[in-house]
C-alpha positions in Angstrom: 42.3 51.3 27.8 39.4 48.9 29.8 36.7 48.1 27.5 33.4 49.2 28.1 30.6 46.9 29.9 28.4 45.9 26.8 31.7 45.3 24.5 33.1 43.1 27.6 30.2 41.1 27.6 29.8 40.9 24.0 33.5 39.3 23.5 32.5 37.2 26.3 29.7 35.6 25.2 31.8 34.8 21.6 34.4 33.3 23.8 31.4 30.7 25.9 29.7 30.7 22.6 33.7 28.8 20.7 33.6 26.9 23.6 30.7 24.9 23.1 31.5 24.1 19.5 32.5 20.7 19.0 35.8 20.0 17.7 36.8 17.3 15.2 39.4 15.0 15.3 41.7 17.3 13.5 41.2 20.1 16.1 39.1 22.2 13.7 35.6 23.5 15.1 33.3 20.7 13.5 30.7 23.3 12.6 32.7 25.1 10.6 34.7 23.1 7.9 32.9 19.1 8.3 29.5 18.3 7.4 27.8 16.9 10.6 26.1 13.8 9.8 22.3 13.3 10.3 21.3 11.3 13.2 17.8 11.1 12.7 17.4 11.5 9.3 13.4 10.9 7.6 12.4 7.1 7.3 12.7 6.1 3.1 8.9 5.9 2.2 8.5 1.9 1.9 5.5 0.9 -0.7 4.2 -2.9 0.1 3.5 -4.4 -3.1 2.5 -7.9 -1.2 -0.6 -9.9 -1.3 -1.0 -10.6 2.7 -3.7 -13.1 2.8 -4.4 -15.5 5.6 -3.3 -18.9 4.7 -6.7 -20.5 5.3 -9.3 -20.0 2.8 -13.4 -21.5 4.1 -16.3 -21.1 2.1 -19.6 -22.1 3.6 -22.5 -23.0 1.4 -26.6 -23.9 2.4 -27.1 -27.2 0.8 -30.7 -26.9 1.6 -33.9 -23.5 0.8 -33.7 -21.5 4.4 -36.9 -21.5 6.2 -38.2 -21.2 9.5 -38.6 -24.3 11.4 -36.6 -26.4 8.8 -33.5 -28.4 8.6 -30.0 -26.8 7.0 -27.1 -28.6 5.6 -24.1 -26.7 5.4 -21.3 -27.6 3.3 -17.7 -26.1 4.5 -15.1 -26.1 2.2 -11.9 -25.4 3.2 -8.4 -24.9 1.6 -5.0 -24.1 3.0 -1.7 -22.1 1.6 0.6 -24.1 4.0 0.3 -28.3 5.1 -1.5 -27.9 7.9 -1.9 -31.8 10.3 -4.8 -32.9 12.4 -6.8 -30.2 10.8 -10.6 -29.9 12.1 -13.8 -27.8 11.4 -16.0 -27.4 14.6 -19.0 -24.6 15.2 -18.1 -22.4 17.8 -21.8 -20.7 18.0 -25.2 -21.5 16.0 -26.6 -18.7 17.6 -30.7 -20.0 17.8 -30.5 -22.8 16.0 -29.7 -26.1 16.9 -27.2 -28.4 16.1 -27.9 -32.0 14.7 -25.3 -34.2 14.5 -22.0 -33.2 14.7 -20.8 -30.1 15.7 -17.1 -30.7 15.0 -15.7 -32.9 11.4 -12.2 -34.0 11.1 -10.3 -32.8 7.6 -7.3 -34.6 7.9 -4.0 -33.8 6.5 -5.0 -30.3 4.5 -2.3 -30.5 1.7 -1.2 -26.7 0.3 -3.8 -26.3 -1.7 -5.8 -28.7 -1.0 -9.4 -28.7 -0.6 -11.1 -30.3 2.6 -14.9 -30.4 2.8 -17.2 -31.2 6.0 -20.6 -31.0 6.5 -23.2 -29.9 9.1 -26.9 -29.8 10.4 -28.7 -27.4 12.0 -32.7 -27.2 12.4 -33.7 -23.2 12.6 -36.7 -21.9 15.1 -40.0 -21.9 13.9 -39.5 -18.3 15.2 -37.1 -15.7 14.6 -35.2 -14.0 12.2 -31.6 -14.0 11.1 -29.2 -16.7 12.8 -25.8 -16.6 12.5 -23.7 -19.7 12.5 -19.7 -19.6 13.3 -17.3 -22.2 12.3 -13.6 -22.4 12.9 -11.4 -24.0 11.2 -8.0 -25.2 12.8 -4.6 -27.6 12.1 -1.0 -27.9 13.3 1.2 -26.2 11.3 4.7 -25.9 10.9 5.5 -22.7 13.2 2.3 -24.2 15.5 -1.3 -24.4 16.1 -3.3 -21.9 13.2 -7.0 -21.1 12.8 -9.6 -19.3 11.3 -13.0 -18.4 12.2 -15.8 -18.2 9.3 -19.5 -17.2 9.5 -22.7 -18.0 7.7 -25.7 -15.4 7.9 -29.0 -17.6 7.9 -32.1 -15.4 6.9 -35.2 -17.4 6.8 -37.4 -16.5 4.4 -35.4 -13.8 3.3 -35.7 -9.9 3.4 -39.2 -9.1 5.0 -39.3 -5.9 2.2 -39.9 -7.5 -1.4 -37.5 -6.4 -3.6 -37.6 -3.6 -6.4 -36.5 -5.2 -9.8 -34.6 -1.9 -11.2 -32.2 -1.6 -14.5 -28.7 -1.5 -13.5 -25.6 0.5 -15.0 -24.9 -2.0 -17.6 -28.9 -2.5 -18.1 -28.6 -6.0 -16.5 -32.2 -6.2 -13.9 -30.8 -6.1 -10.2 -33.2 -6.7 -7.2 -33.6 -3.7 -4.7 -33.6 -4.0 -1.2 -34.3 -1.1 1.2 -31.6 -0.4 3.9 -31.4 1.3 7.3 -28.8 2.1 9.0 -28.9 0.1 12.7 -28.1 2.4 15.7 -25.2 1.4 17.9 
């Protein structure tokens, strides 16, 4: 008896379809009696419980009242998580203002933890508003040369809005200071 067309091709399409199956070592289909292991399984979800800080800490103070026209010492203070060598303190920009005296302070050998402190002049414009003065701080550490930039925000004479005195949450007085939002 000679099968008929559509059972012929369905007995040959079984027969491709056994022959793709992988076989395991122990001549069995793999499919059928083995697990296949996953390749590409989902990555574990990781949680980082870490503090990453940078290792060097500045804090930049005015030693002097802000006003237009006058002269500003600024007091940088500067601490480090790792010995750093040949550490320095320089101002990269002063934006308007100008720089009297130095405008870079060696800090030595910055100890871990050890506070360094250098200070600097600038005289603002009679004119103008905000300037914006930009330090950075640098030494040789052991895996190489590391640094940090810092910046102070010099507003002379303050806001030009006078503050609102308003309650706060806690009924502590807070000043107020009108915002807008600056177009980019």
């Amino acid at each position: 008896m000679r099968p008929t067309s559509a059972s012929f091709q369905s007995s040959w399409l079984w027969l491709i379809a056994l022959s793709l199956l992988p076989l395991s070592p122990q001549g069995t289909f793999a499919g059928e009696l083995t697990p296949k292991p996953r390749l590409h399984s989902s990555p574990a979800r990781v949680t980082c419980d870490a503090s990453v800080q940078h290792p060097i800490q500045v804090k930049i103070e005015a030693l002097d009242p802000i006003r237009r026209g006058a002269t500003v010492r600024l007091r940088l203070t500067s601490s480090s998580g790792v010995a750093l060598n040949r550490a320095e303190a320089r101002i990269v920009s002063a934006g308007e203002a100008s720089v009297l005296g130095r405008s870079r302070a060696p800090l030595g050998i910055m100890g871990a933890r050890r506070e360094a402190t250098a200070d600097f002049t600038v005289a603002l414009p009679a004119q103008g508003g905000r300037q914006l003065i930009q330090f950075r701080v640098e030494g040789e550490g052991t895996a190489g040369r590391i640094g940090r930039g810092a910046a102070f925000n010099l507003l002379p004479d303050g806001p030009s809005t006078p503050a609102r005195i308003v309650a706060g949450a806690s009924g502590q007085l807070v000043a107020e200071y009108p915002a807008r939002r600056i177009p980019r």
